[in-house]
C-alpha positions in Angstrom: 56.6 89.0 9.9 56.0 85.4 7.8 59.1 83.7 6.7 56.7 80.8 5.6 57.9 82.2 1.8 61.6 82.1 2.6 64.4 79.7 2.3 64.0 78.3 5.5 60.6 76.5 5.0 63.2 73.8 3.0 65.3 73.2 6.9 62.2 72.2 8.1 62.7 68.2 8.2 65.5 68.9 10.3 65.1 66.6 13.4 65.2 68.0 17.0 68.2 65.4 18.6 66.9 67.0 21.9 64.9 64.5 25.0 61.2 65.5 24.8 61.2 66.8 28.6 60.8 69.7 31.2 64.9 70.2 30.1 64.0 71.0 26.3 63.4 75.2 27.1 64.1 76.6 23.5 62.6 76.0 20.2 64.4 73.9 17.8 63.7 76.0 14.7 64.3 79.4 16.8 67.8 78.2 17.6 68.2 77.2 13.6 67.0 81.1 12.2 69.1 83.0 15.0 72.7 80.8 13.8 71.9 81.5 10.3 70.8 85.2 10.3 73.4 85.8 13.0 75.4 84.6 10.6 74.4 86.6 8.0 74.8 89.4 10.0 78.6 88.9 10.6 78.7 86.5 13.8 80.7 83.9 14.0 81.3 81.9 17.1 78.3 80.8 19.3 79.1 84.0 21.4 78.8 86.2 18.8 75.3 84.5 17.8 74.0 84.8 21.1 75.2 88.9 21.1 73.6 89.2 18.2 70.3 87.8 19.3 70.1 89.8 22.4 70.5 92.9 20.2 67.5 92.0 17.6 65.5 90.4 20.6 62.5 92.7 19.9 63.0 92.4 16.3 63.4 88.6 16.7 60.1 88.2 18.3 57.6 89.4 15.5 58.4 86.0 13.8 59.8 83.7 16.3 58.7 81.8 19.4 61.1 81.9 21.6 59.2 81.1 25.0 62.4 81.7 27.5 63.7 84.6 25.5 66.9 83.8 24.5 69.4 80.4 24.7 72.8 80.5 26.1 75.7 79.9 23.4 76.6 77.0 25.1 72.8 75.9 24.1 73.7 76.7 20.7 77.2 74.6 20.3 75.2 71.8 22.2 72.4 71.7 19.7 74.6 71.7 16.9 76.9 69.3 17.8 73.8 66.7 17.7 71.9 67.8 14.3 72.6 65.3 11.9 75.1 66.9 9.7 73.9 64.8 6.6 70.3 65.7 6.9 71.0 69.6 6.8 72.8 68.7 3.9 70.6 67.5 2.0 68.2 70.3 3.2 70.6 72.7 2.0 71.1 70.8 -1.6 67.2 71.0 -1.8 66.8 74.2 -1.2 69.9 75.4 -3.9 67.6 72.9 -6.3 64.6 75.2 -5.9 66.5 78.0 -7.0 66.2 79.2 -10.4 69.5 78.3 -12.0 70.1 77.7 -15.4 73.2 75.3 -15.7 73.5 75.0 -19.3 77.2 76.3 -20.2 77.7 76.7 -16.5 81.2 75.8 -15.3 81.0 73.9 -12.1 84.3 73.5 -10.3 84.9 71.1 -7.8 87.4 71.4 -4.8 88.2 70.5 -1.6 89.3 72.9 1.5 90.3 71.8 5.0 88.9 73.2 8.1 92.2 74.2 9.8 90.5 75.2 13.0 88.5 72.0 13.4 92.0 70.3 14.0 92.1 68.6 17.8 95.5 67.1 18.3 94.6 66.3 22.0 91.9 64.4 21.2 92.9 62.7 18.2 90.6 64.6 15.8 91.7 65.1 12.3 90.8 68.7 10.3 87.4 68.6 8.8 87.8 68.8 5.1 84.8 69.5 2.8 84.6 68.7 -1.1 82.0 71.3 -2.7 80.9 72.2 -5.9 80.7 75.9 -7.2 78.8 77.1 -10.0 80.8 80.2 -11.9 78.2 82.2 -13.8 75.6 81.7 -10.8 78.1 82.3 -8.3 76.3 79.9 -6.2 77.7 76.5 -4.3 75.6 73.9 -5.1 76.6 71.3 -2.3 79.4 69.8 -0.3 80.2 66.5 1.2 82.4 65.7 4.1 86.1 63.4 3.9 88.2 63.0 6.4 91.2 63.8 4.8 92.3 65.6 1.0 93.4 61.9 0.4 89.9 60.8 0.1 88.5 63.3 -2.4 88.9 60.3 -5.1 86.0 58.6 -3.5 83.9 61.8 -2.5 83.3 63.4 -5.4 81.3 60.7 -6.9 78.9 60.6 -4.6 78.9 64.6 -4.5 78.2 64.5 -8.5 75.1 62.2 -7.6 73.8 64.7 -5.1 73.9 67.3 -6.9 72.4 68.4 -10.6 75.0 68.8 -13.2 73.0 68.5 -16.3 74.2 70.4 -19.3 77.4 71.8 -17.2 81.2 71.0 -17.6 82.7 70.1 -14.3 86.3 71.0 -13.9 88.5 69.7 -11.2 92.0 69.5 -10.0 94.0 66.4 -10.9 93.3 65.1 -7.6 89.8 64.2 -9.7 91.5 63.1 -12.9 90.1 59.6 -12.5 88.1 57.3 -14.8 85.6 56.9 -12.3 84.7 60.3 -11.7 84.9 61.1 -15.5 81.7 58.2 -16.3 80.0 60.0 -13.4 80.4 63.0 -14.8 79.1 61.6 -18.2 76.4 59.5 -16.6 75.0 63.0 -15.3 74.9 64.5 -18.4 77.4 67.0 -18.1 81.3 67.6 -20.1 84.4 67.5 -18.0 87.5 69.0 -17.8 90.1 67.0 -15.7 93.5 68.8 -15.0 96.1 66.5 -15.9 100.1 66.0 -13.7 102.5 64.0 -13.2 101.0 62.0 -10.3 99.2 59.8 -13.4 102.7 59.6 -15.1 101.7 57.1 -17.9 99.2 58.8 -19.3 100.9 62.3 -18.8 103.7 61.0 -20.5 101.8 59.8 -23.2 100.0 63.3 -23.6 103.0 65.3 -23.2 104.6 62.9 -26.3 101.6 63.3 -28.7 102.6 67.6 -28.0 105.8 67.4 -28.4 105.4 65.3 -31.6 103.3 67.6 -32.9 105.3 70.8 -32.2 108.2 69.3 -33.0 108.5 71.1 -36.7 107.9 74.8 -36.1 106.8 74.9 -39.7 103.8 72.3 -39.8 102.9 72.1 -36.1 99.7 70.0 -35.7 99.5 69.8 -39.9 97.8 66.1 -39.5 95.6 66.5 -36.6 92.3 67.8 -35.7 93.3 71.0 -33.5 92.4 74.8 -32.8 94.6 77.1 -31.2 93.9 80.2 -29.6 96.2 82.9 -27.9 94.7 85.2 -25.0 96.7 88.5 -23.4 96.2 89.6 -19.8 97.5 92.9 -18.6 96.8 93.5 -14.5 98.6 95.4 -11.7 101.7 95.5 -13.6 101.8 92.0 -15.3 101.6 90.3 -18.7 100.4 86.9 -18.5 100.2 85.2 -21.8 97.9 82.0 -22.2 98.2 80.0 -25.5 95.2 77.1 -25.5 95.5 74.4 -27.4 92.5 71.4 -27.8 93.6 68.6 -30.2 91.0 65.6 -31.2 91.0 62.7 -29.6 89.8 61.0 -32.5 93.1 61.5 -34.1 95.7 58.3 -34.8 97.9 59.4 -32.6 95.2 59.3 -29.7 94.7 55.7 -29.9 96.9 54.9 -27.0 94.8 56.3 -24.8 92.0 54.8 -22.9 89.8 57.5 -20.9 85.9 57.3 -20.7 84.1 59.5 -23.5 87.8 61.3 -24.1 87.0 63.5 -27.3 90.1 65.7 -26.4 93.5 66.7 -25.2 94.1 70.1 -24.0 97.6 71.9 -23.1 97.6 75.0 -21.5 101.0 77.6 -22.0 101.3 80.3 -19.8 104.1 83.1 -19.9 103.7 85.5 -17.4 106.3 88.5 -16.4 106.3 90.7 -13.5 109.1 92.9 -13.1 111.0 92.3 -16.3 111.0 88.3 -14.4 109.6 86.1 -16.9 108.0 82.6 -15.5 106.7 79.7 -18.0 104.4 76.9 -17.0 102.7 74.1 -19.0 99.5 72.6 -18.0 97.9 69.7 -19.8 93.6 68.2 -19.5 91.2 65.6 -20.2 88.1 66.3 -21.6 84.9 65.3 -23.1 84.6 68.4 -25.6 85.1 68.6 -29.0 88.0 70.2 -30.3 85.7 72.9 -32.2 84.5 73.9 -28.5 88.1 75.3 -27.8 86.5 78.4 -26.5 84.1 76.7 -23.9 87.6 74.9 -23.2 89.4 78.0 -22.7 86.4 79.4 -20.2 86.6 76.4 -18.3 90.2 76.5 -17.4 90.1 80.0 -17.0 86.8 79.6 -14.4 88.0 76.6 -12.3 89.8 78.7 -9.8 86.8 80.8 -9.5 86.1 78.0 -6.2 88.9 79.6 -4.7 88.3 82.7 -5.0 84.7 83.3 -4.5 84.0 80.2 -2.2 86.9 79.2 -0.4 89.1 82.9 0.2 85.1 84.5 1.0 84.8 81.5 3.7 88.4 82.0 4.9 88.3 86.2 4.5 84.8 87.5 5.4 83.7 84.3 7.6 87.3 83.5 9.5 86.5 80.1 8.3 89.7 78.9 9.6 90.5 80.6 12.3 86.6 79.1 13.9 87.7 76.6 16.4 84.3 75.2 17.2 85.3 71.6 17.0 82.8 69.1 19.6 80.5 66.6 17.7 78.9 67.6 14.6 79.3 71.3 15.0 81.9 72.2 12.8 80.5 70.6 10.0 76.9 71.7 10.3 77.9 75.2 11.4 80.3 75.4 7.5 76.7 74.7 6.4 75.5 77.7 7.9 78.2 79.7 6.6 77.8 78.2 2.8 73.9 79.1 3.1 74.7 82.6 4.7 77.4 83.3 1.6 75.0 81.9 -1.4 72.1 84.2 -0.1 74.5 87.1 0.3 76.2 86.5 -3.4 72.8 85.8 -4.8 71.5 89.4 -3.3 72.6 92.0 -6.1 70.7 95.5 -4.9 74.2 96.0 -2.4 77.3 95.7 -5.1 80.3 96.2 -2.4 82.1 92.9 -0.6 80.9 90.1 1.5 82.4 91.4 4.7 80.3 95.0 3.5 77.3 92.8 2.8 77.5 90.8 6.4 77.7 94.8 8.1 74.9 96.1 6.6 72.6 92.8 7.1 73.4 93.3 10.8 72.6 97.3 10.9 69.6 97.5 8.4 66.6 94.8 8.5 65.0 95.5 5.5 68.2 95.0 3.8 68.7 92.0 5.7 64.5 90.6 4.6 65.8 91.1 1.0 68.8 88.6 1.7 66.6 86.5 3.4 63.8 86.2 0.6 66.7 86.0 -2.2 64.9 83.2 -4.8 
């Protein structure tokens, strides 16, 4: 079998960090295929890859060298504990830019998620914490970069936004990323933003929650002298009513003048009423953005899709991988193995012929090879 055609011709400048001697036994890109399609198949600890491997030995050997069989898992935690982590990220980022995805009116949320496992209190080592970037419509991640703490997201996601290709997207994130900075990025890329606004910026939400509150302050000619659409959307699951009233308002507007924000063309508020049990809960939610007010309904998708990065990238990672609960933790390993993970997810998200669940998708990798070849060759 050729995988010459497959994703994995793009890991190939991956550097061996092994000694050239009588000790190096194993093949460098052997060890690299059995993590990731181990992986795949629904290992998850270097144990579980070396099972694995022993079980498709035969299998494993129509494409793979592998000239003293199979290595130990200790092998396998050594070696990737010494591959430069930001090497096989930028392998991974050029292989997701060879993929045929159009990002014109894609939503691209960016979040951060902490590596619970990876904590070490006896030696001093703080959780790993990964900022990444997930495309909604393509349901693909299109990168990631490492921070040592949620603190340092501020200065992360710029240079995630310059790794990555954003063109003709809109990038939403948390108001952890509500910063001027990270909005010229954003624009310098070529892409709109839409920056969740709270009260950790309190100027400048209290000067957006005034310019509301002026506005809706007579019922009877709310917004009358600003640039503004409105629209209203029901929701009716598992027993709950969630009401969402959007509303953009123009920048460009008088009132607006007070506020300085790079390429700002709009104010968003976001009202939700939602009851469950005859208990009614209200929230308000207020955003930056670079869209017009006429776009209120690429607004409204936006908000609605940013939480898609929890959903289908960080509760997969944490449900059908055990992200948190892997406490491989020595060198480099915990980073470049949540590599392998994000590589193993986009290929199985990407693969449409098998319609049930991740965790399904994993099993059936593992128990049919042709099923898992289709994964594999996913373009």
């Amino acid at each position: 079998m050729d995988l010459s055609d497959t994703f994995l011709n793009h890991f190939a400048a991956i550097e061996d960090p092994r000694l050239d001697n009588h000790n190096r036994r194993h093949e460098l890109h052997d060890i690299l295929v059995i993590t990731i399609l181990g992986t795949i198949c629904g290992a998850d600890t270097w144990i579980e890859i070396c099972d694995f491997a022993h079980a498709k030995i035969d299998w494993l050997k129509t494409f793979l060298k592998l000239p003293n069989n199979i290595p130990s898992h200790d092998t396998f935690g050594r070696i990737f504990s010494l591959i430069n982590p930001k090497t096989f990220e930028k392998c991974f980022i050029d292989w997701v830019s060879s993929l045929s995805i159009e990002l014109n009116n894609e939503i691209i949320s960016i979040d951060g998620k902490t590596l619970r496992g990876s904590l070490n209190r006896r030696r001093n080592q703080k959780a790993l914490h990964l900022v990444s970037a997930w495309a909604s419509n393509n349901r693909i991640m299109l990168g990631q970069i490492k921070t040592q703490e949620k603190s340092n997201e501020i200065e992360a996601i710029p240079k995630l936004l310059k790794m990555i290709d954003v063109k003709g997207g809109t990038v939403t994130i948390d108001a952890m990323g509500c910063q001027k900075d990270i909005a010229k990025e954003i624009i310098n890329q070529g892409a709109d933003y839409v920056l969740s606004l709270k009260e950790n910026q309190k100027t400048l939400y209290d000067d957006v929650n005034s310019i509301f509150a002026r506005a809706e302050e007579n019922k009877q000619k709310q917004y009358k002298k600003m640039l503004h659409r409105r629209k209203i959307e029901k929701i009716h699951d598992h027993g709950r009513i969630e009401t969402r009233k959007y509303t953009l308002v123009s920048a460009r507007d008088p009132l607006m003048f007070e506020i300085r924000w790079p390429w700002l063309k709009g104010i968003g508020k976001l009202e939700v009423t939602r009851t469950t049990n005859n208990i009614v809960e209200k929230s308000t939610r207020y955003f930056l953005t670079s869209l017009e007010y006429e776009n209120i309904d690429k607004f409204m998708g936006a908000v609605r899709k940013h939480w898609n990065v929890e959903i289908n990238l960080h509760w997969s990672l944490d449900v059908s991988f055990k992200e948190d609960l892997n406490r491989v933790r020595i060198g480099h390993a915990s980073e470049n193995l949540a590599i392998v993970r994000r590589i193993a997810l986009n290929l199985l998200k990407q693969e449409q012929t098998h319609k049930r669940g991740i965790s399904c998708r994993r099993k059936r990798a593992g128990w049919d090879s042709q099923y898992l070849m289709r994964v594999l060759c996913v373009k």
